[in-house]
N, C-alpha and C positions, 0 to 999 in steps of 0.2 A: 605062285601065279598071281597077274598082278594085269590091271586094266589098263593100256596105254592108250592115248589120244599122239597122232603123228599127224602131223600138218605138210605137205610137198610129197605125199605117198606114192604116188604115181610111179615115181621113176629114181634112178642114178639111187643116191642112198636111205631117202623113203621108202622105195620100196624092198631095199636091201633089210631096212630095220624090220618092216614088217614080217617078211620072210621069215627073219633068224627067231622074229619075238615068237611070230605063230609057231612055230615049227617046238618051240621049247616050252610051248603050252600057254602063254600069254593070253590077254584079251586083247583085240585090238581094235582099235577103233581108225581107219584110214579117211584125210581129208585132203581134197584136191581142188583142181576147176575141172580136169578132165580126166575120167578116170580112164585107165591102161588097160588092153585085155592082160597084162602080166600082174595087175592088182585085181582085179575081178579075178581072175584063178585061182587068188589066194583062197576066195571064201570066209572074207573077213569081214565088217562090218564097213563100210564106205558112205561116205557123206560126198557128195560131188556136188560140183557147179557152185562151190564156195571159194568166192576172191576174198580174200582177208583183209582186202582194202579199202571194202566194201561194209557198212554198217550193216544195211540194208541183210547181206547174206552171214555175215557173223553172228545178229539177233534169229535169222532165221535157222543157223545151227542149234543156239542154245533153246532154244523151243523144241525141237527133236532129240536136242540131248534131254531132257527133259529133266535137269538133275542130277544125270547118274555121276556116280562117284567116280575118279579117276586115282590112279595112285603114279600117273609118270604124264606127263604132257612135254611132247619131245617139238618143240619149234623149229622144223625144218626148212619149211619152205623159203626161200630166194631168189633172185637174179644176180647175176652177171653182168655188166657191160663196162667194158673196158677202155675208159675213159683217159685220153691221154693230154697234157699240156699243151699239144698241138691241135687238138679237137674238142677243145673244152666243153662240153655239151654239159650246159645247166640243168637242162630239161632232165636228163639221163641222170644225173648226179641226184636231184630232187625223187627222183622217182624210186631207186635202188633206198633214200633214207625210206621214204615212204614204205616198200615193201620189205627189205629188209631190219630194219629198225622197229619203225614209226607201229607198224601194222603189228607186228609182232608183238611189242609191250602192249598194246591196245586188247589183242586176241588176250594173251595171257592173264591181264585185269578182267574179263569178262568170266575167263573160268575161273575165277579164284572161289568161287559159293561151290564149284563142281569138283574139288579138290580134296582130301581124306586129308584128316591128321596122318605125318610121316609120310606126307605127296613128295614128289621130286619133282622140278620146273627143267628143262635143259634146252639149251640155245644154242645153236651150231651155229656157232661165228665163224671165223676164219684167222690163218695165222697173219693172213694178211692185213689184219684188222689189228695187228702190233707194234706198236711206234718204234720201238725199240731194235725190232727185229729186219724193219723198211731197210733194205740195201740195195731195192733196185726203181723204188720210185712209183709215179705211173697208178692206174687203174684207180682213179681217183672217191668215182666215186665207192665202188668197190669197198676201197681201204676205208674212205668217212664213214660209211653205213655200218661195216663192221665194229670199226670202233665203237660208235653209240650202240650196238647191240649188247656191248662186251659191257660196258657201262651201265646198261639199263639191268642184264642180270646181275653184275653185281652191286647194284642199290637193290635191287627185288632179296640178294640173298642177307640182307643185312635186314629189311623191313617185315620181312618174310622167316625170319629165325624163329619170334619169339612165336608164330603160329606152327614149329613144329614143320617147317618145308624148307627142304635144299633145294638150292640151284647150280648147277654145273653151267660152265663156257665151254663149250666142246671144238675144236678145229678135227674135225675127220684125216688131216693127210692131203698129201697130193692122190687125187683118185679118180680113175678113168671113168669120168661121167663125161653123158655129153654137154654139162659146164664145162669141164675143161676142154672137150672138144676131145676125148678119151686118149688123153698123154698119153704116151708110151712108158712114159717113166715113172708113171703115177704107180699105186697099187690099187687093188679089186677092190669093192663096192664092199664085195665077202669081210676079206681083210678089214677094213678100215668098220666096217660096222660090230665086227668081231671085238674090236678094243674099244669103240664106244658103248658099246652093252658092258661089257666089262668097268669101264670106269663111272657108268649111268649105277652099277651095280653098287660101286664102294665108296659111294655119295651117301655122308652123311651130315650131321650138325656140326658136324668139327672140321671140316672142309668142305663147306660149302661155299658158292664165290669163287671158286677156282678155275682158272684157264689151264686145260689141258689138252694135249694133245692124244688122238685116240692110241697110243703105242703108252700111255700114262707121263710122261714128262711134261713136266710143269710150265708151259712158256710163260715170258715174259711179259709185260701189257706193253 
């Protein structure tokens, strides 16, 4: 049993994790802007009315965390907005690095005093967020933010070794959240949070830095 911090709890695969951690004895610690009646049922621990983009409310977490020790901090939280060549919106592009990137390594430097020897850091990027793998273009900012996500965990997992913490690059899947607007083609919340516990599980110092997908195959950058 092990104490998590989850940032995006609320909803789609936050509050999927939550679910599966509590249910199998976890500790959990849930942080939002607005919390869910489907996160309040859990009966888990929730920090609300925390933007991540916001100093102001990040310093006023770490004052009610007050210390405690974490042994998994799962960076979920994101946006969407899909950004095309024909509607180039700067504004949108700027703000997706902000929350998806930018906020994220910022939050994560904050808790590194709140973190155990043998901690694990994980970052849900996206497949989208892979140069290699781009064959359909499009969603611009999206794809940029992800990218520097995928980048910032793995410089974290390289600086971050000799203190004894791994970092995982997690892509969930295609998954019927209402990010995607609940594809049909996607798979379940269930599903897809089922293979990221599993591969959050067999994160260690000899693979840490890895982009994986939650089915465990190893993509590409």
């Amino acid at each position: 049993m092990g104490t998590y911090l989850i940032t995006g709890a609320n909803r789609g695969i936050g509050l999927e994790y939550c679910r599966q951690l509590k249910k199998r004895g976890d500790d959990i610690i849930g942080v939002c802007r607005e919390v869910s009646p489907e996160l309040k049922a859990l009966e888990i621990s929730i920090e609300t009315n925390i933007d991540l983009t916001s100093n102001t409310d990040v310093e006023r977490l770490m004052k009610k965390l007050n210390g405690q020790k974490l042994d998994v901090l799962i960076n979920n939280a994101g946006i969407l907005d899909r950004v095309s060549l024909n509607d180039l919106d700067v504004d949108s592009i700027r703000q997706q690095f902000e929350v998806n990137a930018l906020a994220t390594l910022r939050f994560t430097h904050a808790l590194l005093p709140n973190l155990k020897a043998g901690a694990k850091i994980i970052f849900m990027t996206s497949r989208m967020g892979s140069i290699e793998d781009n064959t359909s273009g499009g969603s611009y900012g999206y794809r940029m933010s992800k990218v520097a996500l995928s980048m910032a965990g793995k410089s974290l997992s390289v600086d971050l070794k000799p203190k004894n913490i791994a970092v995982a690059i997690l892509h969930p899947g295609l998954v019927k959240t209402r990010m995607t607007n609940f594809n049909p083609n996607g798979i379940t919340p269930e599903q897809s949070v089922k293979g990221l516990i599993a591969r959050i599980d067999q994160l260690n110092l000899k693979n840490t830095g890895t982009f994986w997908h939650s089915n465990g195959e190893v993509l590409p950058w």
